[in-house]
N, C-alpha and C positions, 0 to 999 in steps of 0.2 A: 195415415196411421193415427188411430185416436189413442188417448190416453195410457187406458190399462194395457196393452198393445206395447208402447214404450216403454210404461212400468214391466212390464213381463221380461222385457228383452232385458230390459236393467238387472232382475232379477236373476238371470240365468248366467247373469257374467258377474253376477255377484255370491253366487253356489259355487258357480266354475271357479273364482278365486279366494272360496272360500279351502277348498281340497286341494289348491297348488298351494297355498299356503302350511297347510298339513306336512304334502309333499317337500317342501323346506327344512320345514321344521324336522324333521325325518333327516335329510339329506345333512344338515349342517350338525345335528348332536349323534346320529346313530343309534338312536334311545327307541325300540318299541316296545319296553318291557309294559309301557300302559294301554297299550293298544290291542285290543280284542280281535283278531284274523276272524272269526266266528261273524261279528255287527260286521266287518266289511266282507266277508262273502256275501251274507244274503243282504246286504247294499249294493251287490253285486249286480247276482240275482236278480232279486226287486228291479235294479236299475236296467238289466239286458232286458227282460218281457215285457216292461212298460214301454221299452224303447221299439221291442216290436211293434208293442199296441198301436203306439205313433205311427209308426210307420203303414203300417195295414190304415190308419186312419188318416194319412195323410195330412197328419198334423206339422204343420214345419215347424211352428216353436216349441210343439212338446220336443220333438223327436232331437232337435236341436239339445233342450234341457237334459235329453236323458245322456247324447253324446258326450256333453259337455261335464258330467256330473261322473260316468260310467267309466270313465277311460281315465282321472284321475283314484276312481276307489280302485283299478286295478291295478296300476302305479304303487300305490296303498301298499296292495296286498302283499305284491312283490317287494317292496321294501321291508314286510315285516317277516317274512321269508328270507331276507340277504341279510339284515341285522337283526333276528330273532336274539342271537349269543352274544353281541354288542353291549357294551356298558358306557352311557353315561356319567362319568365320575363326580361327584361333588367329594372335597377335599376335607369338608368340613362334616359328612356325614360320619354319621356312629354304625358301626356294624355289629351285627348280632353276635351276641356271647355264645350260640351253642352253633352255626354253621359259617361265623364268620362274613357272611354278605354282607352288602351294604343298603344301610335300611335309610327309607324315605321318613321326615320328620313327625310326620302326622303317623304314622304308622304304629300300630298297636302288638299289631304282632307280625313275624315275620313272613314276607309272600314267599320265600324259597323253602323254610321248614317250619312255619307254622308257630315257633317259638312267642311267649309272651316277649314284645321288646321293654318292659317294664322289671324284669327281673334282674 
């Protein structure tokens, strides 16, 4: 096994723990209100045909990468499906004067009704 060959393998268990990580993250706050369903379908997507590609090409470490990659963005998807209505609470947030939410600190205006958070 030469170099890059290692480095690759390295790489793909460092993708694959890049998305269990996610998966965590998910699992211990219940928060996906940041998280876009739309970027992880077609990471989906993306991820299933390339993993055909491999396969039809008989490539073991793509086909591996895409495995590895593909089965935690569906994990993903489905967690933002079961806590879509879920709230992370911070205790110390401000919520909005006109629908009452609770707004993130950088936030401008409101992502539930659009409100200036400035008024």
């Amino acid at each position: 096994m030469d170099l890059l060959e290692i480095l690759s393998w390295i790489a793909i268990v460092i993708l694959s723990i890049s998305y269990w990580f996610q998966i965590w993250k998910i699992h211990v706050h219940r928060e996906v209100r940041d998280l876009s369903i739309m970027y992880n379908v077609l990471l989906a997507v993306g991820f299933t045909i390339l993993g055909f590609t491999a396969w039809k090409e008989h490539s073991v470490i793509f086909l591996t990468k895409q495995i590895v990659t593909t089965v935690p963005v569906f994990i993903i998807i489905a967690q933002i499906l079961y806590h879509r209505q879920d709230r992370w609470h911070n205790s110390n947030a401000n919520y909005c004067p006109n629908c009452n939410e609770e707004l993130e600190r950088k936030w401008k205006h409101c992502a539930f009704c659009g409100q200036d958070t400035k008024k």
